[in-house]
C-alpha positions as CSV (number, residue, x, y, z in Angstrom):
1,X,236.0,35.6,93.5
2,X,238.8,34.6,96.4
3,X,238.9,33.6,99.7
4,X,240.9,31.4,102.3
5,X,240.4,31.2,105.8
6,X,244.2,31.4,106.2
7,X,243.2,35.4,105.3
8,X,242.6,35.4,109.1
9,X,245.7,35.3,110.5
10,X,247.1,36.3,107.2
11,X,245.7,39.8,107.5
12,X,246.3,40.4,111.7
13,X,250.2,39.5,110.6
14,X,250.5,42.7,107.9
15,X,248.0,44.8,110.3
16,X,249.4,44.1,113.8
17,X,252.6,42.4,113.2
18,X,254.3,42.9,116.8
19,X,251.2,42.3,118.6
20,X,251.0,38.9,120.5
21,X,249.1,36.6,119.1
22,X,249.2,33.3,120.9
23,X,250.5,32.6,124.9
24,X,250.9,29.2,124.9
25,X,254.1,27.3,126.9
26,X,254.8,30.5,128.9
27,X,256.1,32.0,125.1
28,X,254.4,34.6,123.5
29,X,254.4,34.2,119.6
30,X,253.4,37.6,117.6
31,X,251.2,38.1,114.6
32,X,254.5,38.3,112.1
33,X,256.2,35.3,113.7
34,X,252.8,32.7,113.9
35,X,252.2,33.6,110.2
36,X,255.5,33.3,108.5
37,X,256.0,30.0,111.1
38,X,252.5,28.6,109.0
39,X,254.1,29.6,105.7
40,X,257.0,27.0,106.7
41,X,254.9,24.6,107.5
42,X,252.5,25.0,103.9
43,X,255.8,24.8,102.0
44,X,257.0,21.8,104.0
45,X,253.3,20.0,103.3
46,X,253.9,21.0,99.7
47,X,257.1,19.4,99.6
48,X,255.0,16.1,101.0
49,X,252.9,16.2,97.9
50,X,249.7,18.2,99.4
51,X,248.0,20.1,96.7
52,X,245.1,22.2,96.9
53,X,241.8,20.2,97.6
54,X,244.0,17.8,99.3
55,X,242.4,16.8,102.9
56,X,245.0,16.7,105.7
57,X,244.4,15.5,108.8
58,X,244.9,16.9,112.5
59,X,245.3,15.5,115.5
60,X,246.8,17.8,118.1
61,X,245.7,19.1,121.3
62,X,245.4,22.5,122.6
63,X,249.1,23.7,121.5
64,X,251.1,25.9,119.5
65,X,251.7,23.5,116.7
66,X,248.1,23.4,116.3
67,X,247.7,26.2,115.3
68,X,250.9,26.8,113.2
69,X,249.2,23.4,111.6
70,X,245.7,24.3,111.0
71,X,247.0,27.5,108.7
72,X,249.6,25.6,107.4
73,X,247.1,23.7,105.9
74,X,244.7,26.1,105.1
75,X,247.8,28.2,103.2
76,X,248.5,25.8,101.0
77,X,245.5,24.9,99.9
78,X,244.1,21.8,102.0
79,X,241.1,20.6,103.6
80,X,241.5,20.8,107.1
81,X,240.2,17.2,109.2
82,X,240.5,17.6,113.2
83,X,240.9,14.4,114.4
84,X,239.5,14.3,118.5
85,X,242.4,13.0,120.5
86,X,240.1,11.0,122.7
87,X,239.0,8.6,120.0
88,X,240.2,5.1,119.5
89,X,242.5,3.7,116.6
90,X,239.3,2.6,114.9
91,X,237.7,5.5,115.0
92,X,240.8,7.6,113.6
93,X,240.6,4.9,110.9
94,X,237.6,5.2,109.5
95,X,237.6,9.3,109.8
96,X,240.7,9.2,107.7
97,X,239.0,6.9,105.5
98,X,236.1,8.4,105.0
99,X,238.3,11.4,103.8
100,X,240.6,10.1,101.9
101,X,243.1,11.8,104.1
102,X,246.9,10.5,103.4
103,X,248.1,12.8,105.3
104,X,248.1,12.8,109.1
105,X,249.8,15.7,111.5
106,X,250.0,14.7,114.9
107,X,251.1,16.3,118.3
108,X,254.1,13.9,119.4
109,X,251.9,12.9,122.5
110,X,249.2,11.3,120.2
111,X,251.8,9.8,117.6
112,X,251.2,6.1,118.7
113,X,247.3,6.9,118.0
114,X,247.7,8.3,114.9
115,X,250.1,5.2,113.7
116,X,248.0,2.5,115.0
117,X,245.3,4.1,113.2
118,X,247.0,4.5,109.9
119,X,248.7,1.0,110.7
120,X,248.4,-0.9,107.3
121,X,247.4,1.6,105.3
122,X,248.9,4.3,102.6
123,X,248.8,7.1,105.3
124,X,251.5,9.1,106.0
125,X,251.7,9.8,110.0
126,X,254.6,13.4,110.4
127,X,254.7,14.3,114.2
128,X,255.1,17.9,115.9
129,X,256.4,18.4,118.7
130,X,259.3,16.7,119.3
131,X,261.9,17.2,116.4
132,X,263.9,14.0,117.9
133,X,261.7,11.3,116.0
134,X,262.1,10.1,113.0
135,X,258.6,10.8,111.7
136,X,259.1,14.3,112.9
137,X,257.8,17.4,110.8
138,X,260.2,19.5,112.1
139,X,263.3,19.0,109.5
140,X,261.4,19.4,106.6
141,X,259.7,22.8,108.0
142,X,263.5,24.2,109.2
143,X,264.5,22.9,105.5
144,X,261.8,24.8,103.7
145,X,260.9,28.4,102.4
146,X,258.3,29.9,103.6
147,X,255.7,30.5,100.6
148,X,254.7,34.0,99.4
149,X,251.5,33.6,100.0
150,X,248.8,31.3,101.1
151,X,246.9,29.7,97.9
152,X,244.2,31.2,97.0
153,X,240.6,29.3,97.0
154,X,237.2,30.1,96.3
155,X,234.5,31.1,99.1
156,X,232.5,27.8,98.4
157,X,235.9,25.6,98.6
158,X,235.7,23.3,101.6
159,X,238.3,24.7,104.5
160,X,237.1,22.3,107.8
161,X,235.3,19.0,107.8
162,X,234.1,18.4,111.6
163,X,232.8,14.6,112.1
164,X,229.5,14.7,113.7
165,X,227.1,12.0,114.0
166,X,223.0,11.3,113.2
167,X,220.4,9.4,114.4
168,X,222.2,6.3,112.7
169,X,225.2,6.9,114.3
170,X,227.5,6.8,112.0
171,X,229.6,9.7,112.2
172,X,229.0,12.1,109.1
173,X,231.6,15.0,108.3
174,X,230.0,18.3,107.7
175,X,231.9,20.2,105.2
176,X,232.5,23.8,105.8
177,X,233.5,26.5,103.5
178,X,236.0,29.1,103.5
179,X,233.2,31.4,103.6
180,X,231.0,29.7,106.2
181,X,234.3,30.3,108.7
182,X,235.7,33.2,107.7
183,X,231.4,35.0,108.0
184,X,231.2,33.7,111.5
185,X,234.5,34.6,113.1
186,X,233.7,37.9,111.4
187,X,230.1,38.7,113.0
188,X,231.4,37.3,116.3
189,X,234.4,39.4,116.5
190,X,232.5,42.7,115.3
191,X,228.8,42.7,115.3
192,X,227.7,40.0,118.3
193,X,230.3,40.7,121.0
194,X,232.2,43.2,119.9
195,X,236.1,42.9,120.4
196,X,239.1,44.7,119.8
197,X,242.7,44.0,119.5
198,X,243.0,44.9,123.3
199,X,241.1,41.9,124.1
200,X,243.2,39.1,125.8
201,X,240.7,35.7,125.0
202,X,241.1,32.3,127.1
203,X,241.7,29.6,125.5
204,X,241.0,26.7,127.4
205,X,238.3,25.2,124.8
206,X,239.7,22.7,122.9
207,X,241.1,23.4,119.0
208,X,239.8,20.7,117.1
209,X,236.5,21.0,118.2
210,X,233.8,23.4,116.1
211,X,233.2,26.0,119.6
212,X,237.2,26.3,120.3
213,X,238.3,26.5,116.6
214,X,235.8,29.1,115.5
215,X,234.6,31.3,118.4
216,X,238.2,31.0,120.2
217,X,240.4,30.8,117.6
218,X,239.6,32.2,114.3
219,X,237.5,35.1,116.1
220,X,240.3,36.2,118.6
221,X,242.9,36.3,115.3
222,X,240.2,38.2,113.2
223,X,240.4,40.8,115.0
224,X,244.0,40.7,116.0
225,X,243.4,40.0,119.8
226,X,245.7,37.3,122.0
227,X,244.7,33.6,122.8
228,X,246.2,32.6,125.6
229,X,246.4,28.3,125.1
230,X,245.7,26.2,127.7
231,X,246.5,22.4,127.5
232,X,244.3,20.8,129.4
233,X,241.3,22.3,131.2
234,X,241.9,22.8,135.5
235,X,239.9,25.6,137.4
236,X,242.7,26.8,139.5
237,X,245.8,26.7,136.3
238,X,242.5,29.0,134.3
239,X,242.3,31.7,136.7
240,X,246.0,31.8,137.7
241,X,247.1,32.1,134.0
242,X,244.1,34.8,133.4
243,X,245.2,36.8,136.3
244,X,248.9,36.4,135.0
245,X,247.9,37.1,131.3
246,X,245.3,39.9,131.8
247,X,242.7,37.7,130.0
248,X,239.4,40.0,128.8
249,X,236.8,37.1,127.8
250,X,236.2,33.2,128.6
251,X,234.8,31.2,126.2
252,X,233.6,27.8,127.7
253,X,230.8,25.0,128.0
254,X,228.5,25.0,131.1
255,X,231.4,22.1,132.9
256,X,234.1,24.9,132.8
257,X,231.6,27.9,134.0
258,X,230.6,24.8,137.3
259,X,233.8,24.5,137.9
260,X,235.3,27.7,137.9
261,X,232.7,29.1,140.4
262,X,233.7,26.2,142.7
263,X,237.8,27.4,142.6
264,X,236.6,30.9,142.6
265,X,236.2,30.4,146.1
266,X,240.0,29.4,146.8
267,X,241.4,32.4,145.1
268,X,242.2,36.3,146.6
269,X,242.2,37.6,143.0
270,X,240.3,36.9,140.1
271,X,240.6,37.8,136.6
272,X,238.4,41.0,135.2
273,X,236.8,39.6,132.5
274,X,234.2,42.1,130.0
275,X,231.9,39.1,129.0
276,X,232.0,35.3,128.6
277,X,230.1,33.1,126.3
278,X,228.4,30.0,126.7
279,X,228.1,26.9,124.8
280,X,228.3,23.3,123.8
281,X,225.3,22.5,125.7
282,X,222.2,24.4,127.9
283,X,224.1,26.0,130.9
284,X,221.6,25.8,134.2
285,X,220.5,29.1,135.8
286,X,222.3,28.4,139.0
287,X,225.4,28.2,137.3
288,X,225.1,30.8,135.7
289,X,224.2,33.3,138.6
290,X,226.7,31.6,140.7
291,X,229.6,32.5,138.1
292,X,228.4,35.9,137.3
293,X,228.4,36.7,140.9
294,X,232.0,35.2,141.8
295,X,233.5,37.1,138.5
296,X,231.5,40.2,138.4
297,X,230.8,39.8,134.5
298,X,228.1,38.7,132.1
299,X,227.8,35.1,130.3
300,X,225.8,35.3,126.9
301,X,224.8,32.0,126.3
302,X,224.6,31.0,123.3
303,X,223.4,27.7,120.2
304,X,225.6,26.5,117.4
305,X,226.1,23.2,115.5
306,X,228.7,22.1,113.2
307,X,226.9,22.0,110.9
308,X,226.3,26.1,111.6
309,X,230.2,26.8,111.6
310,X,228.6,26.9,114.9
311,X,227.3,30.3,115.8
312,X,223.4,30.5,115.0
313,X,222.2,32.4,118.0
314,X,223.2,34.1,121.3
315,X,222.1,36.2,123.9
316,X,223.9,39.6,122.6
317,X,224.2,43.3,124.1
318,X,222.2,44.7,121.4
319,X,219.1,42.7,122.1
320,X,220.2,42.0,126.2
321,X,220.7,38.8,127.6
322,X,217.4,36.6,129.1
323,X,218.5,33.2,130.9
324,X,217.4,30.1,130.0
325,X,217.5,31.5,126.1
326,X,220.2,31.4,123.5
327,X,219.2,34.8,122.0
328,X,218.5,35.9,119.0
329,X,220.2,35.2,115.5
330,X,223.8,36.7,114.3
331,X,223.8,39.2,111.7
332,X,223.0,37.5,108.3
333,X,221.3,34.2,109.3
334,X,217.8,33.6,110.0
335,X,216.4,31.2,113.0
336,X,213.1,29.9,113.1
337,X,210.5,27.6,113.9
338,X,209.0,24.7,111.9
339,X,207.0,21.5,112.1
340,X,208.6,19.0,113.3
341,X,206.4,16.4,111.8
342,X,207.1,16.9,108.1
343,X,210.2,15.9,106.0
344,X,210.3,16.9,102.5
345,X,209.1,20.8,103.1
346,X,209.4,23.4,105.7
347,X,206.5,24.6,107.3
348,X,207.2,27.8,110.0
349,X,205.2,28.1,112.6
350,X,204.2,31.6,114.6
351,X,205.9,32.6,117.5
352,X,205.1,31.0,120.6
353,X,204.7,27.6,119.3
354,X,207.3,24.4,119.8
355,X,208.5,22.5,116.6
356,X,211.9,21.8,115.3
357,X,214.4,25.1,115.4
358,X,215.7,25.6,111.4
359,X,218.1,28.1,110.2
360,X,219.8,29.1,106.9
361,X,222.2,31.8,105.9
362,X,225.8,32.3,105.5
363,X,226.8,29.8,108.4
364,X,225.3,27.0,107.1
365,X,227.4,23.8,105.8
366,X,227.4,22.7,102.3
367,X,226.3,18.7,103.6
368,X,227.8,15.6,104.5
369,X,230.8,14.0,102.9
370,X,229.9,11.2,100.8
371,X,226.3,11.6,102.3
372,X,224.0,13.0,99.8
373,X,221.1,11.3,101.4
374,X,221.5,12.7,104.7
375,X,222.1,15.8,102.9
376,X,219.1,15.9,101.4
377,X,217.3,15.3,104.7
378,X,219.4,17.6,106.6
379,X,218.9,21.2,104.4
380,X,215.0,21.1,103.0
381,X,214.0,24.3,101.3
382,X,217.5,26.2,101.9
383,X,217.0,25.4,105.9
384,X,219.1,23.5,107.9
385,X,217.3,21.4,110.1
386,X,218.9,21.0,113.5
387,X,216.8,18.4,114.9
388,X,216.2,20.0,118.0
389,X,213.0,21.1,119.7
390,X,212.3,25.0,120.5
391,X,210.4,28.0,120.4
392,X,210.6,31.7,120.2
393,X,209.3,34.4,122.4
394,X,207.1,37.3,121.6
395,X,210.7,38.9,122.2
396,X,212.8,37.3,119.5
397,X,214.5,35.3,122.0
398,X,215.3,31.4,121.0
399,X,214.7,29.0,123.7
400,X,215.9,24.9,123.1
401,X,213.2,22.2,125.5
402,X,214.5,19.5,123.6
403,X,216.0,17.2,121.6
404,X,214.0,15.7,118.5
405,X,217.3,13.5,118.5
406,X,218.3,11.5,121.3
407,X,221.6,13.8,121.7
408,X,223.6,13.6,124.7
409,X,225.6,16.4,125.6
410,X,228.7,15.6,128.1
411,X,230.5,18.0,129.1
412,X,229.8,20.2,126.1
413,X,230.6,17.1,123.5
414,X,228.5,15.5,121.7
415,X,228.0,11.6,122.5
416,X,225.1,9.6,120.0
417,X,223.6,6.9,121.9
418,X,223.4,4.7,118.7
419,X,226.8,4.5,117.7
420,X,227.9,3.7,121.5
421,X,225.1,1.0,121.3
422,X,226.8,-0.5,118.1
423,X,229.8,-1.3,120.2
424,X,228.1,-2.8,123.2
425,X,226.1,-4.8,121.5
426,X,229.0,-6.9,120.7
427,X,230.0,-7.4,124.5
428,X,229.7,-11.1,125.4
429,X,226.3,-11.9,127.1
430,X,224.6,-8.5,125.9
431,X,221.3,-9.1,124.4
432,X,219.3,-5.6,124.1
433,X,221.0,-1.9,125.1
434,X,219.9,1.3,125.4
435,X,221.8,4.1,126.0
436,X,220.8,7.3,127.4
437,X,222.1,10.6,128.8
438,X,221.2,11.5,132.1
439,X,221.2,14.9,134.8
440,X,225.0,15.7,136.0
441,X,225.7,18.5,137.9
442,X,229.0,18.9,136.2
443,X,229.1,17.6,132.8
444,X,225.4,18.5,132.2
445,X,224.6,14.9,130.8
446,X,226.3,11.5,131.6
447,X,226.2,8.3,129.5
448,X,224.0,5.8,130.9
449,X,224.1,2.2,129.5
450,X,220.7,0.4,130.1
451,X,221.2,-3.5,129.5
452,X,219.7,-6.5,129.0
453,X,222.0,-9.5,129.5
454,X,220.7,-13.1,127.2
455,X,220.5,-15.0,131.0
456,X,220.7,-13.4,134.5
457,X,224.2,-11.9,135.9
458,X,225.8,-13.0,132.4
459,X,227.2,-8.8,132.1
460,X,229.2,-7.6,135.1
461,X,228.7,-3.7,135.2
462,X,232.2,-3.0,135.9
463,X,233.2,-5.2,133.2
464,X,231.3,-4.0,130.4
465,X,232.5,-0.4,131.4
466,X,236.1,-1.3,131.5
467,X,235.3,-3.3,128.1
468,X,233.8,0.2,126.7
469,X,236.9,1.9,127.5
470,X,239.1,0.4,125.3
471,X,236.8,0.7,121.9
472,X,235.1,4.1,122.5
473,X,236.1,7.7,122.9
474,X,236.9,8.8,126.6
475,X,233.9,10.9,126.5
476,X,231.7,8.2,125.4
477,X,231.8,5.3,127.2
478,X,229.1,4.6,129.7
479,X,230.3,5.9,133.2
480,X,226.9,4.2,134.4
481,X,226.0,1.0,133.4
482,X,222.3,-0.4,134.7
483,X,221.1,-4.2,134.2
484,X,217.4,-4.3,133.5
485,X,215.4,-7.8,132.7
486,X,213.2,-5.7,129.7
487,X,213.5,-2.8,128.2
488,X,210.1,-0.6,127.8
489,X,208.7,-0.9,124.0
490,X,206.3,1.3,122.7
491,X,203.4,0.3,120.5
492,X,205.8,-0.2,117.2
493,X,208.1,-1.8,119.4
494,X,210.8,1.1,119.7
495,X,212.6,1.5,123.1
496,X,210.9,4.2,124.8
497,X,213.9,6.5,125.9
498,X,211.8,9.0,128.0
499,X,210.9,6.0,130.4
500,X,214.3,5.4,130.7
501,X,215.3,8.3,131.5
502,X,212.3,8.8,134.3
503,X,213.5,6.0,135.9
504,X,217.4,6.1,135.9
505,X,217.5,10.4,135.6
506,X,216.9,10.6,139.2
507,X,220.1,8.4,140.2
508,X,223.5,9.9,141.4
């Protein structure tokens, strides 16, 4: 048996070859233009050595070349690797690695980040974007045929590793099949909110993370609908280019939905949208009433990891939507319940009662790169186990009260207090850290630093943040740093979070 994710686009461009597939740059691109475009760009990453298996690294932002990338990839055989623009050199570094990438693709505007990370080592860094430079992809794609085809793979052939993070902190790829991807933008586009080509979807998510790759981009193109890209998330440039675009559905994380309902107010005309979806982290009642209201449409909020491909659940017309829930399953995968306090087996538990939400079906990953340990503790018994807390009504309906991990969601990304404790701890004058996530009324959680310096006003708050900002990922430096002379210990001498976060969670 066969199958790519490439088939995606591959099949809207025989199907709907005129339609317009992507509006991004003011240009509309159609279905027979994007695909033979990605064709160019497989032959060109043949011609650079990339065989089938091969993992290839991307680091682009919301843009077309993204997208002519990811397929370009995918056509020719390779293991897609999105590489967040927001990290730092040494983060790049050890994802590429940790991959074995030696191939990197990178949007012009993040070329000096993609060669300081590569800088020493046998990684090849080709920009798009700018045909001008002399690491520029551009000649070699204008230079090359187009293949026939896209290579075919088989549906347990790894077509996405996303980097995520555990307790430890250390950031783990979850490896995702062709079949994993091509399932869920399949039951999204056709069984959980139904679509059709008509369907005009904004794109303001960004590509290389699991939500915007998946539920934007691979859903919209499964069912031959437009994406209309937007670069860089702003409020006012959304609703202007939905309005100008006819845009149908918003996909965002609860940040976008705050902020949108805030410019809704400065606008005479708003787009008609048939439905919006929620996700990346839990969006707040008020927020969701406000937007609903301004719009005149329905959010279905809904759950997903990376390690999910990422849609597990979501509120859905068949079953209705209930706030402050994230539905019920998709078709073919199975959410439940179990204890929370046992490793090596799962145990579910009835309806009504909290433990640790689990799930298993097509949408699950196949583990962590290089990680069969973590593997092994992460998929027990043919269920993923998320790690978070929940229950499920006599309804069906999921509902997430918290983390069994320390997760902190900002702004619908994922930060992992360990790992940004790692790099504080080797601030000057730092002698115990502890970093939490705490209320924000736009970005849902911010990162808190809690520190205790080795002698009294050693660490300058503004300092240590400025410090931060050079060695961690834009979204996961502290924005709030707070000195403390002890840190609360439990009884086995672990930091007790949950005090933490009673005493600094009430702070603007």
């Amino acid at each position: 048996m066969q199958l790519s994710l490439a088939t995606i686009l591959a099949e809207a461009a025989r199907r709907h070859p005129e339609r317009t597939a992507l509006i991004a740059d003011g240009e509309r691109i159609s279905y027979a233009t994007l695909w033979h475009e990605s064709l160019r760009h497989a032959a060109a990453l043949r011609s650079l050595g990339v065989s089938p298996g091969d993992r290839v690294a991307l680091l682009a932002g919301n843009v077309a070349d993204f997208v002519r990338c990811y397929y370009g990839i995918l056509a020719v055989g390779g293991t897609v690797v999105t590489i967040p623009p927001m990290l730092r050199p040494q983060e790049v570094a050890f994802l590429l690695s940790d991959t074995g990438a030696r191939l990197v693709l990178a949007q012009s505007l993040f070329a000096d980040l993609a060669h300081a990370a590569v800088d020493g080592n046998d990684v090849t860094v080709r920009t798009v974007g700018d045909p001008q430079r002399p690491d520029a992809l551009a000649p070699l794609v204008a230079d090359s045929e187009p293949l026939p085809s896209y290579v075919s793979r088989a549906p347990d052939d790894i077509a996405v590793i996303f980097y995520t993070s555990g307790t430890t902190g250390v950031p783990k790829g979850a490896m995702l099949t062709h079949l994993n991807l091509v399932m869920n933008a399949t039951v999204n586009a056709f069984d959980v909110h139904p679509m059709s080509g008509e369907d005009v979807v904004m794109g303001s998510l960004p590509l290389f993370h699991t939500f915007g790759q998946s539920v934007a981009l691979n859903t919209t193109f499964r069912v031959g609908a437009t994406l209309i890209l937007q670069e860089r998330f702003d409020p006012d440039e959304a609703i202007r280019m939905m309005c100008e675009y006819g845009a149908t559905i918003f996909d965002g994380v609860p940040t976008m939905f705050v902020r949108l309902a805030e410019a809704a107010a400065h606008h005479t005309k708003l787009p008609s949208l048939r439905f919006c979806v929620s996700g990346g982290a839990s969006l707040p009642e008020v927020v969701l009433r406000r937007f609903e209201e301004a719009f005149s449409t329905t959010i279905y909020e809904g759950y997903g990891l990376s390690e999910t491909s990422p849609t597990a659940s979501t509120n859905q017309t068949l079953y209705g939507a209930r706030v402050g829930s994230v539905g019920h399953p998709i078709w073919g995968v199975e959410v439940e319940i179990a204890r929370a306090d046992i490793d090596d087996r799962i145990e579910l538990l009835p309806r009504g009662e909290h433990g640790e939400i689990v799930i298993r079906g097509h949408n699950v990953f196949v583990g962590y790169l290089n990680r069969p340990e973590a593997t092994a503790e992460a998929i027990v018994d043919g269920w993923f186990r998320t790690g978070d807390i929940g229950f499920i009504d006599d309804d069906g309906f999921i509902h997430i009260v918290d983390r069994k991990k320390d997760l902190i969601i900002r702004g619908g990304f994922n930060v992992y207090p360990r790992e940004v404790e790692e790099v504080l701890l080797r601030f000057p004058g730092i002698s115990q850290v502890a970093v939490i996530g705490v209320p924000d009324a736009e970005l849902g959680e911010e990162v808190c630093a809690v520190v205790v310096p080795e002698q009294e006003g050693s660490v300058d708050p503004a300092e240590l943040q400025s410090w931060a900002r050079e060695r961690l990922g834009k979204h996961k430096y502290p924005r709030r740093v707070e000195v403390v002379t002890e840190l609360p210990l439990g009884p086995s001498l672990k930091v007790l979070k949950r005090e933490l976060r009673t005493r600094f969670g009430g702070k603007s």
